[in-house]
PADO-406136 format. One line per field, with one value per residue (C-alpha): residue number from 1; residue in three letters; x, y, z. Coordinates in nm, 2 decimals. Layout:
num: NUM:... .
residuo: ala:... .
X: X:... .
Y: Y:... .
Z: Z:... .
This chain:
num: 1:2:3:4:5:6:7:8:9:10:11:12:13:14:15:16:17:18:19:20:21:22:23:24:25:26:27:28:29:30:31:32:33:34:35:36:37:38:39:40:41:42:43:44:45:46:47:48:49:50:51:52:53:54:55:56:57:58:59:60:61:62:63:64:65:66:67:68:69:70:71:72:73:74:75:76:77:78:79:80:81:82:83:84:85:86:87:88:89:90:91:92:93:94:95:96:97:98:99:100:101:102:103:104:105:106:107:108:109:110:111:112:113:114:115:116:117:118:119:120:121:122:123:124:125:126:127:128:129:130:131:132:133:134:135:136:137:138:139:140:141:142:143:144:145:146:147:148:149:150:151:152:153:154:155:156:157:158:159:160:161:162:163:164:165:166:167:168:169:170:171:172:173:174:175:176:177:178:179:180:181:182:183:184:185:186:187:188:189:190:191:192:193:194:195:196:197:198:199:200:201:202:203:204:205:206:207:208:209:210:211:212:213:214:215:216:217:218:219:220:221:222:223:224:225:226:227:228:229:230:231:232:233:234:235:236:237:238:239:240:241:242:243:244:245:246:247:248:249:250:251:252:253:254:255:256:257:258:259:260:261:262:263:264:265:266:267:268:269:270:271:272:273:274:275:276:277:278:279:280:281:282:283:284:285:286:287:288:289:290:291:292:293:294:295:296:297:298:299:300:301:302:303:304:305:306:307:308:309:310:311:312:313:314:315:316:317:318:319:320:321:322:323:324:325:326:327:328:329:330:331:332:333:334:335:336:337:338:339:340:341:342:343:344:345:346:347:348:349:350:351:352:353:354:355:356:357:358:359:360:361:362:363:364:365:366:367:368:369:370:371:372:373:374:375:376:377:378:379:380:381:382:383:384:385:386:387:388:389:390:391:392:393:394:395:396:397:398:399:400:401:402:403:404:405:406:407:408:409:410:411:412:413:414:415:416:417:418:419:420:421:422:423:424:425:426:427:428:429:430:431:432:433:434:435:436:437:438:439:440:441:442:443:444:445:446:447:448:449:450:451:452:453:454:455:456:457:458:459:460:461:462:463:464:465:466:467:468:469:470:471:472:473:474:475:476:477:478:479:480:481:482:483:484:485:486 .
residuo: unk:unk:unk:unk:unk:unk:unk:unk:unk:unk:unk:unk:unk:unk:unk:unk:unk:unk:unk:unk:unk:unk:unk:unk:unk:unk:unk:unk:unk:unk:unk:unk:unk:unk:unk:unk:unk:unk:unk:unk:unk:unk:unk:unk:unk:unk:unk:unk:unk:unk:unk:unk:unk:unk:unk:unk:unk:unk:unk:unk:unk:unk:unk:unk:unk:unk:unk:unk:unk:unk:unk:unk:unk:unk:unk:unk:unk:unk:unk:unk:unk:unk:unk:unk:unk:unk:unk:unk:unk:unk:unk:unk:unk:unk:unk:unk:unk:unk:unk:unk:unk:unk:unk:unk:unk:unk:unk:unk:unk:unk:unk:unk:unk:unk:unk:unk:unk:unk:unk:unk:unk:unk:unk:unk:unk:unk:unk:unk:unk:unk:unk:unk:unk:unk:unk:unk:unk:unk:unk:unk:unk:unk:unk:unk:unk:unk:unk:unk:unk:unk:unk:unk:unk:unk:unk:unk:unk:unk:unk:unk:unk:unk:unk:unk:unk:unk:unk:unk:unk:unk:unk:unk:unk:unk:unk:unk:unk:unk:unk:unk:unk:unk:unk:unk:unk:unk:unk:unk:unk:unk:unk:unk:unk:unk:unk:unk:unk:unk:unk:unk:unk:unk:unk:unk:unk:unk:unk:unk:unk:unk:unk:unk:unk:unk:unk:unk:unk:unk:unk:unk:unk:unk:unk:unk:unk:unk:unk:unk:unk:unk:unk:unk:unk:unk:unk:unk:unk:unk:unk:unk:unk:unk:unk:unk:unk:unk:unk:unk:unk:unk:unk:unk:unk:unk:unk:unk:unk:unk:unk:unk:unk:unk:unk:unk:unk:unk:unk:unk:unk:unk:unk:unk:unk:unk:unk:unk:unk:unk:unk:unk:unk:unk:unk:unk:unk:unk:unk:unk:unk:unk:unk:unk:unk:unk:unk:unk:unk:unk:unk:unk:unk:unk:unk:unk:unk:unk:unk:unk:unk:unk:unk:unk:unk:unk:unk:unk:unk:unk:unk:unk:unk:unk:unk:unk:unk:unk:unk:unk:unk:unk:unk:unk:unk:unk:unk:unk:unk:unk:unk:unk:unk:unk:unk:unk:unk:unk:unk:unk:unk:unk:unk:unk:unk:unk:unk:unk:unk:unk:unk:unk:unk:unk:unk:unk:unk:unk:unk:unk:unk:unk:unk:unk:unk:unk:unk:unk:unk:unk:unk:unk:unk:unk:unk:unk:unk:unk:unk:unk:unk:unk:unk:unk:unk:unk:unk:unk:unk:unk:unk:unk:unk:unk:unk:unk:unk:unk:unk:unk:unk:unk:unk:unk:unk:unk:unk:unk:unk:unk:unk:unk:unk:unk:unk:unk:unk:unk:unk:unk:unk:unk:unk:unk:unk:unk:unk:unk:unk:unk:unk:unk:unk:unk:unk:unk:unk:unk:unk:unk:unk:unk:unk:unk:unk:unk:unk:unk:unk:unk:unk:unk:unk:unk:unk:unk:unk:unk:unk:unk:unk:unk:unk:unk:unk:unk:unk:unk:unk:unk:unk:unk:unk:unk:unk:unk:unk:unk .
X: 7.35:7.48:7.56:7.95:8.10:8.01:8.28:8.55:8.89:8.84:8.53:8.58:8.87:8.62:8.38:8.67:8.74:8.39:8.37:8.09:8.17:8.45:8.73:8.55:8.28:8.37:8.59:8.33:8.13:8.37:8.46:8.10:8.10:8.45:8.26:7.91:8.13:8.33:8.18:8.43:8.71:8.88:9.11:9.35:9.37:9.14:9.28:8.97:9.08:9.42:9.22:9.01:9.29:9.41:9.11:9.08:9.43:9.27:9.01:9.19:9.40:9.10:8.92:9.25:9.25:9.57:9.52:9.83:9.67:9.41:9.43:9.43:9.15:9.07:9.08:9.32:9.35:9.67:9.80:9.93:10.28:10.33:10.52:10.31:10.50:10.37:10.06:10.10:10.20:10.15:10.20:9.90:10.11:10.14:10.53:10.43:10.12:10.21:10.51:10.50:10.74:10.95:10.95:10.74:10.75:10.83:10.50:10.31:10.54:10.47:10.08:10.12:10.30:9.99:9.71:9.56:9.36:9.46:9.21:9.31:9.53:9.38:9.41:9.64:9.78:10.03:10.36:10.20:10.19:9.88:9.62:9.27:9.35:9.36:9.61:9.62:9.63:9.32:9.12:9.01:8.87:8.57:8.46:8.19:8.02:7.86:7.74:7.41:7.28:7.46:7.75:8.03:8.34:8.71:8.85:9.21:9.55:9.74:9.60:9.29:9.15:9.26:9.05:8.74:8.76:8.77:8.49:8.29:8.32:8.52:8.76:8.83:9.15:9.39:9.73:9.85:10.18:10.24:10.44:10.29:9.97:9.86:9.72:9.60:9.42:9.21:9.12:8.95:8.76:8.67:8.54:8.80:9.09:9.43:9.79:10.12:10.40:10.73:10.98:11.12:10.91:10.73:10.99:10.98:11.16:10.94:10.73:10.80:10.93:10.82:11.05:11.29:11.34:10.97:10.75:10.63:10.38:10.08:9.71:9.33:9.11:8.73:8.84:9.16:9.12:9.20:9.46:9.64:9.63:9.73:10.03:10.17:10.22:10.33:10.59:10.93:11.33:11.43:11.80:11.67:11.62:11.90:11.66:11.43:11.44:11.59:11.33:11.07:10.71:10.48:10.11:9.96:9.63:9.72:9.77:9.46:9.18:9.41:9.27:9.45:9.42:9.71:9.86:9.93:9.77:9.93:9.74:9.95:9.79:9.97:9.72:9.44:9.43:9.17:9.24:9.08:8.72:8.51:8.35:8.70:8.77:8.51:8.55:8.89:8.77:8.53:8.84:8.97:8.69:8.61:9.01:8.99:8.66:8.85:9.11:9.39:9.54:9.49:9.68:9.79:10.17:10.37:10.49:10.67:10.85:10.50:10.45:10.78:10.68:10.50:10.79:11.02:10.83:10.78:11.15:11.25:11.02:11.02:11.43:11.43:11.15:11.37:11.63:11.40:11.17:11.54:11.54:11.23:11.38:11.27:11.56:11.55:11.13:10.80:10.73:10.97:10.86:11.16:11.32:11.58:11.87:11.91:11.80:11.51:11.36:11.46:11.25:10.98:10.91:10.90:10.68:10.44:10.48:10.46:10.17:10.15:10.16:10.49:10.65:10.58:10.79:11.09:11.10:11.10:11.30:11.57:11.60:11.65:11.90:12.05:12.42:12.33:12.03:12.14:12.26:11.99:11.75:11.77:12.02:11.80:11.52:11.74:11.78:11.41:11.32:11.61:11.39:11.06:11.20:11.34:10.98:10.80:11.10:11.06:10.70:10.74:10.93:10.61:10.34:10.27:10.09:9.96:9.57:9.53:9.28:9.40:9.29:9.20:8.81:8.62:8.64:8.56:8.40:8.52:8.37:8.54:8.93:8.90:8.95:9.24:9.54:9.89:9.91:9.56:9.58:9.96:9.75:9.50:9.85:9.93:9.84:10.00:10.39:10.55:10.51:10.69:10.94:10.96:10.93:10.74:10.37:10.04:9.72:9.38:9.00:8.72:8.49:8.17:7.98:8.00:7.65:7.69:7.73:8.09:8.35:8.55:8.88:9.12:9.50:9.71:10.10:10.32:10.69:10.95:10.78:10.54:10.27:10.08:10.01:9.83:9.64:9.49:9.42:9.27:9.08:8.90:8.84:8.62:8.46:8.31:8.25:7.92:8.05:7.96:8.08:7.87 .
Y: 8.43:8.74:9.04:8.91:9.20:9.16:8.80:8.80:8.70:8.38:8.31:8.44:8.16:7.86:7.97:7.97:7.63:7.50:7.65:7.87:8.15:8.29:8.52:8.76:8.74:8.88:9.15:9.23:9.31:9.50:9.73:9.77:9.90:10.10:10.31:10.32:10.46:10.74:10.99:10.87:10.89:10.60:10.53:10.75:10.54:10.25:9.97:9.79:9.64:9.55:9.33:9.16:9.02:8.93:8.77:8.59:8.45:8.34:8.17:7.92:7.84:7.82:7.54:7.34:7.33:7.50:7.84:7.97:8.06:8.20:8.52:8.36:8.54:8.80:9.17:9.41:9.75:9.94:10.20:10.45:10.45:10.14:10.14:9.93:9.84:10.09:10.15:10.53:10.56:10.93:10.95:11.17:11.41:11.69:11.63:11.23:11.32:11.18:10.91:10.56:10.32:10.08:9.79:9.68:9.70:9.34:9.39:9.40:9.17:8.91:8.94:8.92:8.59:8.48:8.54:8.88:9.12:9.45:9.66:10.02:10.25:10.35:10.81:10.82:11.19:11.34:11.12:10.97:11.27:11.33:11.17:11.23:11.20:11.54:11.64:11.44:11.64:11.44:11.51:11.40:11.09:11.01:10.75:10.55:10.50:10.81:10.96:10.92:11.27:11.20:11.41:11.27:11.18:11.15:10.79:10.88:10.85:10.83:10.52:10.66:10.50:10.18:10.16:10.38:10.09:9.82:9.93:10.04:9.71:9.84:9.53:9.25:9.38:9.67:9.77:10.03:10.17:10.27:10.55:10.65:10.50:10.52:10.17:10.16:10.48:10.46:10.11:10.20:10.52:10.32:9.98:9.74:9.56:9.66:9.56:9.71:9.42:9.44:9.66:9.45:9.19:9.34:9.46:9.84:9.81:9.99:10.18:10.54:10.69:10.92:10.80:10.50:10.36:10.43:10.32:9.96:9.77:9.61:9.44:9.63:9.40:9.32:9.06:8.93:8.60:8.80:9.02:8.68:8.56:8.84:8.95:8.58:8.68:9.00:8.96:8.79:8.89:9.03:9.15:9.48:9.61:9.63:9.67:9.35:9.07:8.73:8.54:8.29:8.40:8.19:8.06:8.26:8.15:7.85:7.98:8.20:8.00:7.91:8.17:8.35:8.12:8.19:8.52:8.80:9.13:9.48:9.79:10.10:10.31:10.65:10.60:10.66:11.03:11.37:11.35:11.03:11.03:10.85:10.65:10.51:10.46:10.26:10.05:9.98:9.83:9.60:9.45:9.41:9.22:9.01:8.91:8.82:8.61:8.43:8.32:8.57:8.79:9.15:9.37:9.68:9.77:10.16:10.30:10.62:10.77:10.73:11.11:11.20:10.96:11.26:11.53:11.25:11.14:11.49:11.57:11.19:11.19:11.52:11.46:11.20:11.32:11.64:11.39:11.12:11.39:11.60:11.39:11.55:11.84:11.82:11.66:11.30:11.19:11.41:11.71:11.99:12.36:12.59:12.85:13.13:12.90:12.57:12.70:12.87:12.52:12.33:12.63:12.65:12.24:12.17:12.51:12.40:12.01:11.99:12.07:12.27:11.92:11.81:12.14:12.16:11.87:11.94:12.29:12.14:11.83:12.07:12.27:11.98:11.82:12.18:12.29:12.42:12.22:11.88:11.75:11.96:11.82:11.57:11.35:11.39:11.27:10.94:10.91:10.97:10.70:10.42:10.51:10.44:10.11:9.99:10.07:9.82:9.56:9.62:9.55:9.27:9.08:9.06:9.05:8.90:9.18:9.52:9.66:10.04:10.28:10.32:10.72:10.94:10.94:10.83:11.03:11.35:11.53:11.68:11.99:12.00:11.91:12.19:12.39:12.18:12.34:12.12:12.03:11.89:11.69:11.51:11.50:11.20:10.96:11.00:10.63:10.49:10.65:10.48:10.17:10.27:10.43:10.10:9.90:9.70:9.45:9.61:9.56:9.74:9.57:9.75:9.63:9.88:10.10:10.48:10.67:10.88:10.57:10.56:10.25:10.24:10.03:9.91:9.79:9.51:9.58:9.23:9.18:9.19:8.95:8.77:8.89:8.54:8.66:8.96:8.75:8.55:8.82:9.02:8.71:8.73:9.03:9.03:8.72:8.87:9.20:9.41:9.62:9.37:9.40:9.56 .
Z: -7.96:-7.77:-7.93:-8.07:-7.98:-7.60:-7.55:-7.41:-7.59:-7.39:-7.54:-7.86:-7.88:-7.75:-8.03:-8.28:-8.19:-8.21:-8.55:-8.40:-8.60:-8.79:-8.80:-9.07:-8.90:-8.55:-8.75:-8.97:-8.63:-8.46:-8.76:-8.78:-8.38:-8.48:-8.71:-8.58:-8.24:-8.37:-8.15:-7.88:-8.09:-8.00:-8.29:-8.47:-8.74:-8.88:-9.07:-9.14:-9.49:-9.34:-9.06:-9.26:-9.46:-9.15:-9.03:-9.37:-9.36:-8.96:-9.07:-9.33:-8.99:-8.83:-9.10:-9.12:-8.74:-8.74:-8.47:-8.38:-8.01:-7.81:-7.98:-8.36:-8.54:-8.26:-8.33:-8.13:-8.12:-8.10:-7.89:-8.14:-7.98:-8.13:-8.48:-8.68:-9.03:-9.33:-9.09:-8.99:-8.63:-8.51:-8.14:-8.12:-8.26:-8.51:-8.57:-8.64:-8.84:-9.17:-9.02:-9.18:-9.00:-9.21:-8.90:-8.67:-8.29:-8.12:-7.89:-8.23:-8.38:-8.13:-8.14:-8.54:-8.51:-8.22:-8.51:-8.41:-8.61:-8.60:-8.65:-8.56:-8.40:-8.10:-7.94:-7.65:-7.50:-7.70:-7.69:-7.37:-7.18:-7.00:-6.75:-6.92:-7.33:-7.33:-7.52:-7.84:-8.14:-8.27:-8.03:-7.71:-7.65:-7.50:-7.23:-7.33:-6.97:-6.90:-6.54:-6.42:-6.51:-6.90:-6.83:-7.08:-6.87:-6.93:-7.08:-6.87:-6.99:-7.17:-7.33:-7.32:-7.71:-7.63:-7.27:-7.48:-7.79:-7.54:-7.33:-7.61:-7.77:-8.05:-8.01:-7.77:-7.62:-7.70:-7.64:-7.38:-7.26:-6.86:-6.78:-6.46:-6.45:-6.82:-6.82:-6.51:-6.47:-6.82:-6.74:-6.40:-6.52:-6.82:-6.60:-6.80:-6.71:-6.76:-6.62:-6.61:-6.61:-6.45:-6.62:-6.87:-6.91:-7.24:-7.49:-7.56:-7.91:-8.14:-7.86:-7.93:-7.61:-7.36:-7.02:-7.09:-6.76:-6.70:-7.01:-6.97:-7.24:-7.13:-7.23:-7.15:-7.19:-7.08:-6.81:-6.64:-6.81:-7.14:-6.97:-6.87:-7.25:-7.43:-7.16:-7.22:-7.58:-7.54:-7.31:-7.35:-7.42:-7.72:-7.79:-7.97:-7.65:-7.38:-7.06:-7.20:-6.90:-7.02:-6.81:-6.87:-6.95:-6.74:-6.86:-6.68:-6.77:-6.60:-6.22:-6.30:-6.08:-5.79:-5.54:-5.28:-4.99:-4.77:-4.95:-4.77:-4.88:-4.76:-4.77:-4.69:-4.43:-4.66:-4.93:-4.67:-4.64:-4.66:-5.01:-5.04:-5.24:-4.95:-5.19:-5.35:-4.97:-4.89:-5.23:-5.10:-4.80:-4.98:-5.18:-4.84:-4.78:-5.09:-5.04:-4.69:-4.75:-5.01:-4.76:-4.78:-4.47:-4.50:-4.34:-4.26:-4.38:-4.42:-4.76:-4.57:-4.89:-5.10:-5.03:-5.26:-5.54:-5.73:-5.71:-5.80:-6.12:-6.26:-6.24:-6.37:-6.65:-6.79:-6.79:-7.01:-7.24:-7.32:-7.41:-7.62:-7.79:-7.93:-8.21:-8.37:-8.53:-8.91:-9.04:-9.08:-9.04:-8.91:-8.94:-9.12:-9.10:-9.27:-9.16:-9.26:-9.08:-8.97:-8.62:-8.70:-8.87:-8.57:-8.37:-8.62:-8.62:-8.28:-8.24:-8.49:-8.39:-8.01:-7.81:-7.49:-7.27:-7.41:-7.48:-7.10:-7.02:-7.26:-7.08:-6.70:-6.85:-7.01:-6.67:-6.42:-6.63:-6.66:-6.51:-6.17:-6.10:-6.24:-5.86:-5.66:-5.89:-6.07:-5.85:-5.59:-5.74:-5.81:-5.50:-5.38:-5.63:-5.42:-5.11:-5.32:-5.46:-5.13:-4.94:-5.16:-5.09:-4.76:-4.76:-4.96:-4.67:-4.50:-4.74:-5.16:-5.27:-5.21:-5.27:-5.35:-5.50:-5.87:-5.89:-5.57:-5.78:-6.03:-6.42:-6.39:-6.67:-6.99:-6.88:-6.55:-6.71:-6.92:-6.55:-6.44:-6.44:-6.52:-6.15:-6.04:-6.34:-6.22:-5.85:-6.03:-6.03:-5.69:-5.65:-5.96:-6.05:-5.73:-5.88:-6.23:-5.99:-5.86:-6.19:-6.04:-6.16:-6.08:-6.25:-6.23:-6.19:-6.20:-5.87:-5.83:-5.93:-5.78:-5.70:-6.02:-6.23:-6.31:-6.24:-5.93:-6.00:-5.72:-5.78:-5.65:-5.67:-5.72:-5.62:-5.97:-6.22:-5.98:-6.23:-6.16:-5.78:-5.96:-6.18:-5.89:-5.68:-5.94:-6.05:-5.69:-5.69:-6.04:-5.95:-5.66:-5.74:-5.83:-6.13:-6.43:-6.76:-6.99 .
């Protein structure tokens, strides 16, 4: 039989039910794969006695033909942003080294009550706030698929562990949050899949947060198959979190294999421009392609207020970061570093506990919202982000769904992001914050491979909550593709 680690959540749920192997088992493999890969550093934290309780408690479900779902006995990782009950939940994060939540976050929550494993808590940029995994305080990760001449790569970010565990084989799917890409963009440097729902459709109770009206939950898995299954139990209302949509989840499994026969397909002619890598430009017109030969209508449509999306997000999300990340100030939970006053611990903890990144944000977060430059500023951005929203609606009249590139190239190297400065790394999610902006579906497939061996991703955007148009599309797209999963 094939390495176990190498199915797919799919598969690993036929073999369950054929009693081809069990729960312990296909733990006991990927913990093995955990530890025998922490040169990428991946996880934060490893739970590997806490899963294979889990998997044990699985596998009696398992024998009494009893599985909760497809994802009863499979092992997960978790995006440390996640509060996992007495699991420690850092944030990548100095101030959350040591923090323990008492509860657990409804995304988890929910994938407890389908079966799954949990077996770590995957690295992620501090609090979310990065492109390449950076700026965790444990370390960067690192991508498992290397370049051609062996040059180690950026996973992306922010969820960076959870698209380096999943590639690596590490687990069979992982959590991720999307801010502004942070699903999206890891997945396609990493060769995985990963989607960002619709805001609202995943609760964020639980998620720690980085931008409220921003931060979305979603699945990075090996295939869209698994990204279908795990986003059905993911998603859903909950009343612990006011901006959670009271609408029915769909099986999207089930709408999967109907092809795109008939859809409409929108590329915006905005997205192709000098800064354009010429080989992500060319991958984009092979999606075309592979779409139109599957029986859908390409065409050509205009996104004129994509050029503000950028300026808009960094003055949006940094705003409500300042406000989110006040509350760690070494008083109630985190990290406390005293002081002569009550002031000078507040100084001394968020000093100490904050890394550049964030401290970053807070300070351009803290000046836009400030008197004087509230209106010219932030207001305006507001407003920038109505014009972003209503381009997609416009677009939407005359098409289902819209392919882009996911990043403007493939991963660039670890060596080569320690020369960025703040504002060529914001440039890499040119393609993917108007769609937060617009809270709107998007998911990422990896379809080649570039000359210097790295994945090339593209990204079809969905209208509000028609993540099953995304599914099919994306379902094409991997079907007829040449990157293969490895």
């Amino acid at each position: 039989m094939a390495d176990i680690t190498s199915l797919s959540i799919a598969e690993l749920s036929k073999g369950f039910n054929n009693k081809e192997f069990s729960s312990t088992e296909v733990t006991k493999a990927y913990i093995e794969k955990m530890e025998n890969g922490r040169k990428y550093n991946a996880f934060i934290t490893e739970t590997a006695e806490y899963a294979l309780r889990q998997a044990a408690e699985s596998d009696k479900r398992i024998s009494g033909g009893k599985r909760l779902s497809d994802l009863d006995g499979v092992p997960l990782g978790i995006k440390d942003l996640f509060c996992t009950e007495n699991i420690r939940t850092t944030a990548a994060s100095r101030i959350l080294e040591n923090f323990v939540p008492p509860y657990e976050s409804t995304v988890t929550s929910k994938l407890l009550k389908a079966g799954s494993v949990f077996i770590g808590k995957t690295n992620l940029d501090e609090f979310a706030m990065g492109g390449a995994n950076l700026t965790s305080y444990f370390g960067q990760a690192v991508n498992p698929v290397k370049r051609l001449d062996g040059a180690e790569v950026v996973t992306g970010g922010s969820s960076g562990g959870s698209a380096a565990a999943v590639a690596a084989g590490m687990c069979a799917g992982a959590t991720g949050t999307d801010t502004g890409g942070s699903i999206r963009q890891p997945a396609a440097f990493c060769g995985i899949v990963g989607i960002k729902p619709t805001y609202g459709r995943c609760s964020r109770y639980g998620i720690i947060a980085y931008a409220s009206s921003l931060d979305q939950a979603g699945p990075m898995t090996k295939t869209v198959e698994d990204a279908a299954i795990m986003l059905e139990k993911m998603a859903g209302f909950d009343e612990f979190d006011s901006t959670s949509a009271n609408i029915a989840v769909p099986d999207f499994k089930a709408t999967l294999k109907n092809g795109v026969k008939g859809l409409k397909i929108g590329m915006p002619k905005e997205f192709l421009n000098n800064d354009l890598n010429a080989e992500i430009a060319a991958t984009w017109q092979e999606g075309k392609e592979i779409l139109e030969k599957a029986g859908a209508e390409v065409k050509e449509i205009s996104l004129p207020n994509m050029k503000y999306a950028l300026a808009a997000y960094y003055i949006i999300a940094p705003a409500e970061a300042s406000s989110n990340l006040a509350r760690y100030d070494g008083v109630r939970f985190g990290l406390r570093v005293e002081g002569s006053s009550l002031d000078e611990m507040y100084e001394n903890t968020r000093s100490a506990g904050f890394g550049a990144e964030v401290k970053r944000r807070i300070m351009i977060g803290t000046y836009v919202l400030s008197a004087g430059y509230y209106d010219a500023y932030y207001l305006k951005a507001l407003n920038v982000r109505k014009l972003i929203r209503q381009d997609y609606i416009n677009a939407f009249k005359d098409v289902d769904a819209i392919l882009t590139p996911v990043a403007p190239t493939t991963a660039f190297t670890i060596e080569e992001s320690k020369t960025f400065d703040p504002v060529t790394n914001y440039l890499q999610d040119a393609f993917t914050v108007p769609v937060n902006l617009a809270k709107l579906p998007a998911i990422s497939v990896p379809l080649k491979t570039s000359e210097n061996g790295l994945p090339i991703g593209l990204q079809l955007i969905g209208k509000d909550f028609d993540e099953e148009t995304l599914f099919k599309g994306a379902y094409v797209l991997e079907q007829n593709n040449s990157w293969s999963r490895k």
